[in-house]
C-alpha positions in Angstrom: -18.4 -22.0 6.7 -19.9 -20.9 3.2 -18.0 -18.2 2.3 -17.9 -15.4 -0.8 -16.0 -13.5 -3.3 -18.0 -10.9 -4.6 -15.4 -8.3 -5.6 -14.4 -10.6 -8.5 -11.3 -9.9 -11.1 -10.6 -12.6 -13.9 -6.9 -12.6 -13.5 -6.8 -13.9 -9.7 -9.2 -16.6 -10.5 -6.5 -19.4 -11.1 -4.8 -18.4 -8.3 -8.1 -18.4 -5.8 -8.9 -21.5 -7.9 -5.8 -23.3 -6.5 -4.9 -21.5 -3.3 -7.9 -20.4 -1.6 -10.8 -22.7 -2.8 -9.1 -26.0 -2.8 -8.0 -26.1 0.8 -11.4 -24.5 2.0 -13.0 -27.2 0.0 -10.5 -29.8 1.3 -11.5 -29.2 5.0 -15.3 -29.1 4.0 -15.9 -25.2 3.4 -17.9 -23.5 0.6 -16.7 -20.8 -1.7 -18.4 -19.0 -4.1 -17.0 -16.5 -6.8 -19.4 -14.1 -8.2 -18.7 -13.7 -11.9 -18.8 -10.3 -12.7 -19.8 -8.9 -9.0 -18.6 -5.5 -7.9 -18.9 -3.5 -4.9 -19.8 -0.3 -7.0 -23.3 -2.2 -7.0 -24.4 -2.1 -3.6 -27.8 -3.2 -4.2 -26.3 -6.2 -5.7 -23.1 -6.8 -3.6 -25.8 -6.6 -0.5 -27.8 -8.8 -2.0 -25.3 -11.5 -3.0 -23.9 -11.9 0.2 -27.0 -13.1 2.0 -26.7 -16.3 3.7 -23.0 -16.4 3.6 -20.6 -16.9 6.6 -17.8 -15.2 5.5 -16.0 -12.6 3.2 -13.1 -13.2 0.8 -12.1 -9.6 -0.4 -9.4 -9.2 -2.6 -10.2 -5.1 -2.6 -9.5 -3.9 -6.3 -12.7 -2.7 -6.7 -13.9 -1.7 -3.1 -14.7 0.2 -0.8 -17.2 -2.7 1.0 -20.8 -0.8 0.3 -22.4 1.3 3.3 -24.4 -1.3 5.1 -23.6 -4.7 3.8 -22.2 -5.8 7.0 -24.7 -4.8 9.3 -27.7 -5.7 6.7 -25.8 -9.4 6.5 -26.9 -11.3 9.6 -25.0 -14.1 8.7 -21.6 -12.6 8.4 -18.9 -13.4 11.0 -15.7 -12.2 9.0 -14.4 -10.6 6.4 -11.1 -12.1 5.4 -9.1 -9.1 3.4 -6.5 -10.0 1.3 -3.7 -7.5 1.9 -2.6 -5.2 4.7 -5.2 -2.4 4.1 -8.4 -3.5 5.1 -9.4 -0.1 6.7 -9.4 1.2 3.6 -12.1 -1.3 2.4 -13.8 -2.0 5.3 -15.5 0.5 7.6 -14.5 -1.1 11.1 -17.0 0.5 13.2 -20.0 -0.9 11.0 -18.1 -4.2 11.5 -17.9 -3.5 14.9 -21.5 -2.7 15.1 -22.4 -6.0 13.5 -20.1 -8.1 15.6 -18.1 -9.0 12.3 -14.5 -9.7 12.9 -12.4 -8.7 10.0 -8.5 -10.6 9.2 -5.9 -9.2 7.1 -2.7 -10.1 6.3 0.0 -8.0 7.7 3.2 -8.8 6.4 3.4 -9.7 2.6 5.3 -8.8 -0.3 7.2 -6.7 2.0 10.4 -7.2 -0.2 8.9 -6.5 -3.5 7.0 -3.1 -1.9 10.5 -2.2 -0.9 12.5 -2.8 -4.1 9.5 -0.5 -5.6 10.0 2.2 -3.6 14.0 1.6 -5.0 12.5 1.5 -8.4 10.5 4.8 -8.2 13.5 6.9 -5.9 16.0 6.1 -9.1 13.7 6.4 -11.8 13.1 10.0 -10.3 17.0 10.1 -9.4 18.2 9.4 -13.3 14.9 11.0 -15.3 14.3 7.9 -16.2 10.7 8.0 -17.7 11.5 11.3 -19.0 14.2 10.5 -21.1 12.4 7.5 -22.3 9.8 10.4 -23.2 12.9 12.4 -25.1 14.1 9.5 -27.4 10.7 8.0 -28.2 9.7 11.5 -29.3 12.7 11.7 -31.7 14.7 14.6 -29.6 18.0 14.0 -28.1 18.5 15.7 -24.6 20.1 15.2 -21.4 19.1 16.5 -18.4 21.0 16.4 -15.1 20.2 13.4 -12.7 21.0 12.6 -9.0 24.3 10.2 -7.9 22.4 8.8 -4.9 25.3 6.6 -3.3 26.9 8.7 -0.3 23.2 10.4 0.2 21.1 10.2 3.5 17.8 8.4 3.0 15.2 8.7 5.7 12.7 6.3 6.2 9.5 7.1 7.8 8.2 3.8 9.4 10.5 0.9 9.8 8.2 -1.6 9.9 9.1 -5.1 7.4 8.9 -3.4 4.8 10.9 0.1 5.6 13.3 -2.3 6.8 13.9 -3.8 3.9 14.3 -0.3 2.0 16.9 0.6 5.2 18.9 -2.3 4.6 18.9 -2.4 0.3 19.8 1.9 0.7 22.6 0.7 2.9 24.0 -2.0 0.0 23.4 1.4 -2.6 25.8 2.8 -0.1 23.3 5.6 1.3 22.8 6.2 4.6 19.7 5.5 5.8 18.1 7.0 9.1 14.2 6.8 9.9 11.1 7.8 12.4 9.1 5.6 14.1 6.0 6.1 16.4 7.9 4.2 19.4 11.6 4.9 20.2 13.7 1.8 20.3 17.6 2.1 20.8 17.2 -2.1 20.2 15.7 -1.6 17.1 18.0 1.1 15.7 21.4 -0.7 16.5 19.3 -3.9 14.4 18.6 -1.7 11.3 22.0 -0.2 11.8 20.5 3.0 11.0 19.7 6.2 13.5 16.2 7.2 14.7 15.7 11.0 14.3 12.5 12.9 14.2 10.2 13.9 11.6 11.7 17.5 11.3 15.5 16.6 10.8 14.4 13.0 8.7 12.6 15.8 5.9 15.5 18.5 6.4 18.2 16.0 6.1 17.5 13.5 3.7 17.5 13.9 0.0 15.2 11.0 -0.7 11.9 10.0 1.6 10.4 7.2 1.6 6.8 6.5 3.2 6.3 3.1 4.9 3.4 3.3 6.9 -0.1 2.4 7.4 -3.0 4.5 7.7 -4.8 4.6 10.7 -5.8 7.7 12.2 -3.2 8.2 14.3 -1.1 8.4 10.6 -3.6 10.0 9.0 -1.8 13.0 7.7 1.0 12.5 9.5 3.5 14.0 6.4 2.0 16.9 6.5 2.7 20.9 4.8 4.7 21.6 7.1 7.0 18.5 7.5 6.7 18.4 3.2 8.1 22.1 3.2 11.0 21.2 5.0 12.3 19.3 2.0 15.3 20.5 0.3 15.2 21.8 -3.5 17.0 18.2 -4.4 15.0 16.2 -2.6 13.2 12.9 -3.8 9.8 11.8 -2.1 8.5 8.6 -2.7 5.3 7.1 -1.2 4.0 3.3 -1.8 2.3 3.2 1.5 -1.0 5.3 1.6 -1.6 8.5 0.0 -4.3 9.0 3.2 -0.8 9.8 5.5 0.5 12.8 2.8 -0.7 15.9 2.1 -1.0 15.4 -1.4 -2.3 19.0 -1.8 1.0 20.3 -0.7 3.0 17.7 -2.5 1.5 18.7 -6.1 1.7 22.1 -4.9 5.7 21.4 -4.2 6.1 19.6 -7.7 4.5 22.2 -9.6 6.4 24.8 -8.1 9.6 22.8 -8.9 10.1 23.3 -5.4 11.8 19.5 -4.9 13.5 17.5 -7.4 10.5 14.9 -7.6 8.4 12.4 -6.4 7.4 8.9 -6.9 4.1 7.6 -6.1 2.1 4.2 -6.2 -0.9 5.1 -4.1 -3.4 7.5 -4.5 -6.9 8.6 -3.0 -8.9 7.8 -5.0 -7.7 4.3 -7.3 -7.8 5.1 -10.3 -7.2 9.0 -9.8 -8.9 11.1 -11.6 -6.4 12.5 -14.5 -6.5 16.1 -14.1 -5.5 16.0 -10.4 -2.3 14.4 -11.8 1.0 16.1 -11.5 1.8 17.7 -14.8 4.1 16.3 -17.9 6.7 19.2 -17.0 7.1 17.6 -13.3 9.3 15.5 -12.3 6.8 13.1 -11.2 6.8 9.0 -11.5 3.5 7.7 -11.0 2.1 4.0 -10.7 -0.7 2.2 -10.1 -0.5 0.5 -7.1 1.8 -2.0 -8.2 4.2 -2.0 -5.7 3.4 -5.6 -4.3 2.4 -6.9 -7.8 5.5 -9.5 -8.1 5.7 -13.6 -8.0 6.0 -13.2 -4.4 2.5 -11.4 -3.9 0.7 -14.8 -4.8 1.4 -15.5 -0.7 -1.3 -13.2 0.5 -3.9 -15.3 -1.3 -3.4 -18.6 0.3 -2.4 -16.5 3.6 -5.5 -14.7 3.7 -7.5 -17.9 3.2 -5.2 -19.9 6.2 -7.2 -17.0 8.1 -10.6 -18.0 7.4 -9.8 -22.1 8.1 -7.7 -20.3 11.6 -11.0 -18.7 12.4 -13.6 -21.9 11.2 -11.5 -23.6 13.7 -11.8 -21.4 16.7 -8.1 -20.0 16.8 -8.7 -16.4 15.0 -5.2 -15.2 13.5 -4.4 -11.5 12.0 -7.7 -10.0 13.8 -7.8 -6.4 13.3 -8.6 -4.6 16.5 
């Protein structure tokens, strides 16, 4: 298969160097990298990708343009490196073309989880405010949050909720979550009780987001469910901003309606700045960088065991 990486960034090129290119090579693959190319350049992303088999998509400067797939007759995949390929890739059009597309469903689940841990005490403590207060040359202390003895609900208990279920427990929280499919098996695993929506928001001083978007999720934590929070709670989302209201939630923040929130995903990547909570909220924001560890590096080399999977006949991680 000749495959391509058009959505190019400099600092993954050593890694797709050694991970993804040498073992397609080894079993007698092609892979280009387009210096330079972007998918903000339809014109030219369309263009590059003639004659190639495949897609290699790392998805930091996506969406894929309008079109490409089903204007590519030589496409058979798109191998996305990550979870959220629907994001990137429009999944009728790929449909349309008879394009499968792979992702990679469970990586850096641990280091997504200890970020969501990062964010919910950096909001509990004021961290990045107080680092604001000394660097300014003013001394003062606001109040913080003891989270230990606090309930923690976790919406979607999938790896990586998991994971944040089972560090809140070793903070001495107690963690309860929701999950689209009641499971009395799965509850007595994560030690933790399955609740609904309603009492998870009413109940728990921190939230934590841990789900994919699809449009079942699509605002799923809606107004509503968001106005149920108490005046001390913590939200914190590193899943997908598509599954909040994020209308509501700024509206929450500025209204200093909820303690604060911490966020690593966003609509639009980057966001534009003056759709950002304000300097007076209690608001941590980051910029996507939740799986952005040592342990990350795995989804390169996963998502490229993908494309040798499908050379080979045996399709793994197909998106439906």
């Amino acid at each position: 298969m000749r495959i391509v990486c058009i959505d190019t960034e400099d600092q993954y090129r050593e890694i797709v160097e050694r991970d993804v290119v040498a073992p397609l090579r080894a079993a007698g693959h092609e892979f280009v990298w387009i210096d330079g190319g972007r998918f903000d350049r339809p014109d030219e992303a369309i263009a590059a990708a003639q004659g190639f088999d495949g897609l290699y998509i790392i998805g930091d400067q996506g969406p894929l343009p309008a079109g490409l797939l089903e204007q590519t007759p030589s496409l058979k995949l798109v191998s996305f490196v990550g979870t959220g390929a629907r994001r990137f890739v429009d999944m009728g059009e790929a449909e349309r073309a008879g394009v499968a597309v792979t992702n990679v469903p469970d990586f850096a689940s641990q280091s997504v989880a200890e970020h969501a841990i990062a964010l919910m005490f950096a909001i509990a403590r004021r961290v990045v405010e107080g680092d604001g207060i000394v660097r300014s040359g003013a001394w003062a202390k606001h109040q913080g949050l003891k989270l230990a003895g606090s309930r923690i609900g976790v919406v979607g208990a999938g790896a990586i909720g998991a994971r944040v279920i089972r560090l809140a427990k070793g903070l001495g929280m107690e963690p309860v979550y929701w999950s689209r499919t009641v499971d009395p098996e799965r509850s007595a695993a994560l030690g933790a009780e399955q609740v609904s929506l309603e009492e998870l928001f009413e109940t728990s001083r921190v939230v934590s987001v841990h789900l994919t978007h699809s449009p079942e999720t699509d605002g799923l934590v809606s107004r509503d469910l968001l106005e149920r929070l108490r005046s001390d709670a913590i939200f914190v989302n590193t899943a997908r901003a598509e599954v909040v209201d994020g209308e509501a939630l700024d509206e929450l923040l500025a209204a200093g309606r909820i303690f604060g929130a911490g966020i690593d995903v966003f609509t639009e990547e980057p966001p534009a700045t003056d759709g950002l909570p304000g300097v007076s909220s209690n608001a941590v924001l980051t910029p996507h960088i939740g799986f952005h560890t040592d342990e990350a590096d795995d989804v390169f080399r996963l998502a490229a065991e993908n494309i040798l999977a499908f050379a080979a006949g045996e399709p793994t991680n197909v998106i439906d």
